[in-house]
N, C-alpha and C positions, 0 to 999 in steps of 0.2 A: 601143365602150364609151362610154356616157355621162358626161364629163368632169364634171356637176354632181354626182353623186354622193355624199354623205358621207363622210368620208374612211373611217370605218369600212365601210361598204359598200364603197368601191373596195378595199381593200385585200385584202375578202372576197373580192370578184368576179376581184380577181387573182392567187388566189395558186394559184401554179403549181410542185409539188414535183416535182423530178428525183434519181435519187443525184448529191449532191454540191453541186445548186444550190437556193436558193427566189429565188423573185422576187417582191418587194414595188412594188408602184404606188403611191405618195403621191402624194397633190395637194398642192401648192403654194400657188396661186392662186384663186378661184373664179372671180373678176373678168378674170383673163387666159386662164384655160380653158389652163394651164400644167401638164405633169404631169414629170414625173423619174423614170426605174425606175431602181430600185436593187439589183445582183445580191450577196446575199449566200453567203458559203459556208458552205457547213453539210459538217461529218465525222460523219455518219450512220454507222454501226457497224450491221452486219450479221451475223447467224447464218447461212450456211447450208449444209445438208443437201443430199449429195449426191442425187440424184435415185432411186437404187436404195434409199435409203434409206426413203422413201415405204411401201413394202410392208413393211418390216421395221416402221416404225410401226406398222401395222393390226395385223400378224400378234402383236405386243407388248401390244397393246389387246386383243384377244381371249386371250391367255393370261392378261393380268389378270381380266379376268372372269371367269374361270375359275377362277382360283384362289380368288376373293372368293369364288361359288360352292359353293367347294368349304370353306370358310369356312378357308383357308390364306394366305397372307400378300397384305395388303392396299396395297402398295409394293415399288417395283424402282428401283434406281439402274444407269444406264448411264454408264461412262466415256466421251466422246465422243475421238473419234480423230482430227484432219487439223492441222490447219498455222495460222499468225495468219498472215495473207496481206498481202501490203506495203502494200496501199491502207486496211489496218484490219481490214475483212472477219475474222471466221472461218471458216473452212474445215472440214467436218465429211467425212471418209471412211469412215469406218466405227463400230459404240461397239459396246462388250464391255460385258458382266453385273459389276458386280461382285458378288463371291458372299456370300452370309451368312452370321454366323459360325454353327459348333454350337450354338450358346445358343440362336438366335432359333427352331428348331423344339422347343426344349423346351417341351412345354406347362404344366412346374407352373414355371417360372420365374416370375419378375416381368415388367413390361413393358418394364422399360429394358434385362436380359438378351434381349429380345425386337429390340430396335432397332437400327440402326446407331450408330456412335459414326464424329466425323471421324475417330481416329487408324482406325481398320480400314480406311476407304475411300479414305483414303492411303497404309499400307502396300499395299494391292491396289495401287491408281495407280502404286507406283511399281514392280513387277515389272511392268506391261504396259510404261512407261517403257522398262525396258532393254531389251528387244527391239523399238525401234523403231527404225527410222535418222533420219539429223539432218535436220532440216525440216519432221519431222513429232512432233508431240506428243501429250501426252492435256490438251487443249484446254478440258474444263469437264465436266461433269455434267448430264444430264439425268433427272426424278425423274416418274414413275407414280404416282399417289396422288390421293386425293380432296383437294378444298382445304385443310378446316382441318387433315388431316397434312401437308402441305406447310407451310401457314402455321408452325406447330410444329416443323416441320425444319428449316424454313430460315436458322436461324442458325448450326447445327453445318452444313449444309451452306455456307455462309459459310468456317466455320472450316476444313472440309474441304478446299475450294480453296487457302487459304492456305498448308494444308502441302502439298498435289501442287503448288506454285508453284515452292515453299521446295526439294523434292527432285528436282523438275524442272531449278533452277538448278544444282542439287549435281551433279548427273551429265552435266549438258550441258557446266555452264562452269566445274565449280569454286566456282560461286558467284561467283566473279569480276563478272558481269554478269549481267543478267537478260534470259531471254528473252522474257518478257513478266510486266506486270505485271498484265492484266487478262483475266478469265477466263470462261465462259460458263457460264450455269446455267440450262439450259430445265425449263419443267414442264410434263409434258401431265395433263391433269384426267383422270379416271377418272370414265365411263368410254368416251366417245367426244368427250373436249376436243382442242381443236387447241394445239399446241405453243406458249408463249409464249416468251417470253426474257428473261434480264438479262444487261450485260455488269458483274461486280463487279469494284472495282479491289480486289484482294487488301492492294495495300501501302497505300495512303496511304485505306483505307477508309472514302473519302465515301458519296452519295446512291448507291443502284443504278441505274443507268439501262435504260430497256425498251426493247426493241430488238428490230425484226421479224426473222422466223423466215420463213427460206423454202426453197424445193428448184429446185434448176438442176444441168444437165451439168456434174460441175465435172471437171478434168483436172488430172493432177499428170505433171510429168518427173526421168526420173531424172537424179542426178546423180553422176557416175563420178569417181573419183580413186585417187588413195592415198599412203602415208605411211611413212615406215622412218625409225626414230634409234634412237640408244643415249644414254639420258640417268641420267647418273652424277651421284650425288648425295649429299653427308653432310648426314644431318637432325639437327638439335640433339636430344640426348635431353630429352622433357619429362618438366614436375615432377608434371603431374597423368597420370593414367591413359591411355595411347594403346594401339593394335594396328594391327594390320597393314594396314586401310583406313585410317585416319588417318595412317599413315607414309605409304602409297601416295599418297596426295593431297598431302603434302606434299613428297615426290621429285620429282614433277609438273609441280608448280604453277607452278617460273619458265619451264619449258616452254611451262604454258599462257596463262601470262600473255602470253609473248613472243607465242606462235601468234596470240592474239585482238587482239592491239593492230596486229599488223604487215597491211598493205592492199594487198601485194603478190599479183596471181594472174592468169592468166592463163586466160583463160574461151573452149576453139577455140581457144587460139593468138594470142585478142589481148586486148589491153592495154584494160578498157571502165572507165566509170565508173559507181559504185557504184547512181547515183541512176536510171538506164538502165531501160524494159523490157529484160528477157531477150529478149521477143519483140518487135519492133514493131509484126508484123502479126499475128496469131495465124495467121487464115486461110492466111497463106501459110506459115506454119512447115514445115519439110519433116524434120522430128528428132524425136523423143522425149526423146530426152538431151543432157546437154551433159558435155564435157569438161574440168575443172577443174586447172592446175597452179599447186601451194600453193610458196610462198614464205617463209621466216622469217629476221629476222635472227641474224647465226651470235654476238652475246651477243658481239663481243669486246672483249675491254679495252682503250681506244684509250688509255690513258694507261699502259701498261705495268707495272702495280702488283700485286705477289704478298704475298700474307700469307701466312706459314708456320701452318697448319692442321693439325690432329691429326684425322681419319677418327676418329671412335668408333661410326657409326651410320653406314655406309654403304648404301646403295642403288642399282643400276643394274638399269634396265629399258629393256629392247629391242623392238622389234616391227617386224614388217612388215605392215600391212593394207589390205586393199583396200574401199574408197569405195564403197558406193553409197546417198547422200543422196535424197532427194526434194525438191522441191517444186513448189506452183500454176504452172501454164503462165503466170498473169497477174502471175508474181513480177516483182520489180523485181532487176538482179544482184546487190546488195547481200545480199539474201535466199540466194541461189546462194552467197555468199563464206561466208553462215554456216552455212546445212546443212553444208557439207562441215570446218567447224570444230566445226560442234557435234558431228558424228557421229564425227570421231576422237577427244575428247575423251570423250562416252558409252559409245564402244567400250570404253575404256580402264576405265574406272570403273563400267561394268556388269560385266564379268569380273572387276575387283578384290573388289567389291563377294560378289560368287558364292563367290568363292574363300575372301573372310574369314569366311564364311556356313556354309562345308564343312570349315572348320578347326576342330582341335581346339584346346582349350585347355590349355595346356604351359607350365609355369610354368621359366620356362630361366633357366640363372645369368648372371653379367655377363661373361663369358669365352664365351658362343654362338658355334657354330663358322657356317659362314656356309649359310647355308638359300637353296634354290632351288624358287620356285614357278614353274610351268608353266602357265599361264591357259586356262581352257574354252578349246575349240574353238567356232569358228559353226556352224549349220546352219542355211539358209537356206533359205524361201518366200515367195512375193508375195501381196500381198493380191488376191483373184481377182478382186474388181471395178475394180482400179487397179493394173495388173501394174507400176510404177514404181514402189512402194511395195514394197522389201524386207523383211521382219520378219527377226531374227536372234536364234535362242537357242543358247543357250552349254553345249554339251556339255563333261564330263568327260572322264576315258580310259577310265572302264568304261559310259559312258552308249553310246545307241545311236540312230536317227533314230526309231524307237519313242518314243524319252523325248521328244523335239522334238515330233513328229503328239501326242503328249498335253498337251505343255504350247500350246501351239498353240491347241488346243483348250479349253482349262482358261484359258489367260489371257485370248483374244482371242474364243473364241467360232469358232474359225475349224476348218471341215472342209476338211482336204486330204488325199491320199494320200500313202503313200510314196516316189511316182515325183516327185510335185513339191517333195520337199525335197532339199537339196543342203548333204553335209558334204565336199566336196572343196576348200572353200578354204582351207584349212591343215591339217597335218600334227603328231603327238606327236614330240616329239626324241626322239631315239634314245639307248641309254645312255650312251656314249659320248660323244656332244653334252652331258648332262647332265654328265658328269661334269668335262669342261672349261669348265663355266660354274659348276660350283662349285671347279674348284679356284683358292685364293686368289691375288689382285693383288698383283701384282709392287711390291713398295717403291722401286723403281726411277722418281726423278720423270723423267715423258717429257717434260719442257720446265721449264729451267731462265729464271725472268724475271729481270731486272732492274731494280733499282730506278730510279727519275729520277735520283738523283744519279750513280749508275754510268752509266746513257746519258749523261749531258752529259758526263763524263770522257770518256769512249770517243772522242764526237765531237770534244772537243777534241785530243787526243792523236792522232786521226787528220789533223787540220788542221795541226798541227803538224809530221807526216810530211810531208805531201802541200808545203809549204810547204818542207821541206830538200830536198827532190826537184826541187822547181822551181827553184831557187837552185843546184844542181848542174849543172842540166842548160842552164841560162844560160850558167854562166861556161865548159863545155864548148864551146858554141855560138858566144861569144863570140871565143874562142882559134882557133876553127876557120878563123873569116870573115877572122880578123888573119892568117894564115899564108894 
């Protein structure tokens, strides 16, 4: 490299972009023929599409045309499917239809009956939602269409993200925390454009930023655990309007709060830190899955302090469930701590969620004797291009593995057989069962506390034993050694 150079020219001549680094060349000096590289880092943000995804592109471009053709609808939204991956990256595994409403094939309607609106394509987002497991998300949108209708959409699609963000938190964490704040929205042109991208920050919504779109092998592992309490709870009756998912969440909630703050787990059997690849080597990985044991603190009162409490609004909920989270092979373990928190947590609040959905509405007096709900059942199958990826929908007691292979098919897009779903991981109680979980708790308090001022009595009153004891047992001793 010629050191005389302009600095504008050298700087041209050197710039050399890698993910994660640029490198700039200034000159200095002319006179001393002196140069300085300066390595800057750069957090590039990445889209990408797993590689099976390619053909689903083409095979989606040619149904558009198709349709234009056929002179039937000129736009398609896809929920994009995988994980926000530790290094930044999006991770894209698979993307579902979202479907449109009745309105939009009516032809003597208007055109805004004709279009999507956010709230639709966020109630859609958020049933693909519940039947995903933790680690994996519905990650951004991707939109079909000629420019100036994207241009034209692209603020309600904007807004659309904001609320799949917003009910994404709700069912992961409570809302408690967010699992990401930033979300991906690609457009392919109609009608053979190639995919561009933005990453928008939903919350704090600045400039969009553009962001390459690409396809690579990508790899997801499972992640196995599970979870069993009984968490007993009086919720304040409120003043404005609640039901039965808003109590559920609030019976929950110091549960979840505790689960999400506490950094205890043990990943294999050992003790790592959070900031860690999961893998160091990929190539030499020799696993698919990893093994996760969750830890939380047991909430006790270390200052020994009971308020007398009057139950008017009681709540206990129990479960035992079994774990299996996802995530990118190139995850960091921190990523590993949260699938398997996010996923017990989604668990819980996708069934609730089902169940207030299938309820009838029962106007009951303020003397309600105590009601027992029983939470769908799973039934479970794997995404077939990423068998690590569990999906799980939530069967009734009169649904059947029929109703799963349809919704399956209806939410995700996804063709499987009967043979590869599986509703054997939990069982209906029996009546009997039922009937001893509603009959009512025992008024009997199972632990009597004491206040601070009763324990310093006690201790002192003990000290003052132990103290005439000694003093006895002296002057016995004493008499003993004289004789």
């Amino acid at each position: 490299m010629d050191p005389l150079l302009y600095p504008s020219q050298l700087a041209a001549s050197c710039y050399h972009s890698n993910k994660g680094l640029l490198w700039l060349a200034m000159k200095l000096s002319i006179s001393t023929r002196e140069l300085v590289m300066v390595a800057i880092e750069l957090s590039e943000q990445m889209i990408i599409f797993d590689r099976c995804l390619e053909s689903w592109l083409d095979s989606t471009q040619k149904s558009q045309q198709k349709s234009q053709k056929e002179g039937n609808f000129t736009y398609a939204v896809h929920f994009l499917i995988g994980s926000f991956c530790s290094d930044g990256d999006i991770h894209v595994a698979h993307a579902a239809l979202c479907p449109l409403p009745a309105t939009a094939a009516d032809g003597a309607g208007d055109a805004l009956s004709r279009t999507l609106d956010d709230e639709w394509i966020a109630d859609n987002a958020e049933k693909v939602t519940r039947i995903l497991p933790g680690g994996i998300h519905v990650v951004g949108l991707i939109w079909f269409s000629e420019r100036k209708l994207f241009n034209d959409q692209k603020s309600m699609l904007t807004r659309a993200l904001g609320r799949i963000q917003r009910t994404n938190n709700l069912l992961t964490t409570l809302s408690i925390s967010s699992v990401s704040d930033q979300m991906a929205l690609v457009f392919n042109e109609f009608p053979n454009g190639k995919p561009t991208g933005l990453i928008i920050d939903v919350v704090r919504r600045g400039p969009d930023s553009p962001t390459k779109v690409s396809f690579s092998a990508l790899e997801w592992v499972s992640v196995i655990s599970n979870a069993s309490a009984r968490i007993c709870l009086n919720v304040p009756t409120r003043s404005k309007q609640s039901h039965f998912f808003t109590e559920f969440l609030a019976a929950i909630r110091p549960f979840a709060q505790n689960l999400l703050s506490c950094p205890l787990m043990l990943i294999n059997g050992e003790i790592r830190d959070e900031s860690e690849q999961l893998f160091k080597d990929l190539k030499k990985k020799k696993t698919d899955s990893v093994e996760v044991q969750m830890f939380i603190d047991t909430c006790e009162n270390k200052e020994n302090i009971c308020e007398p409490q009057i139950a008017t609004n009681l709540h206990e909920v129990s479960f035992d469930i079994e774990i299996r989270a996802a995530v990118p092979s190139r995850s960091k373990v921190g990523a590993v701590v949260a699938a398997v928190k996010h996923h017990l947590l989604r668990n819980l609040t996708a069934r609730a969620e089902l169940q207030y959905e299938s309820m009838d509405i029962v106007e009951e007096g303020s003397a309600a004797p105590c009601s027992v709900h029983q939470m769908p059942r799973p039934a479970t199958t794997v995404l077939h291009t990423h068998p690590a990826i569990l999906l799980s929908d939530y069967l009734f007691e009169a649904d059947t593995i029929e109703d799963a292979q349809k919704n399956f098919d209806e939410l995700i897009g996804l063709k499987t057989s009967l043979e590869h779903i599986d509703e054997g991981w939990e069982r209906s109680l029996e009546i009997n069962e039922m009937e001893a979980v509603r009959a009512p708790l025992d008024d009997t308090p199972i632990v009597n506390f004491k206040s601070k001022d009763d324990d310093i009595g006690s201790i002192c009153t003990l000290l003052i034993a132990l103290s005439v004891i000694m003093a006895v047992v002296g002057v016995v001793v004493y008499f003993a050694i004289g004789r």
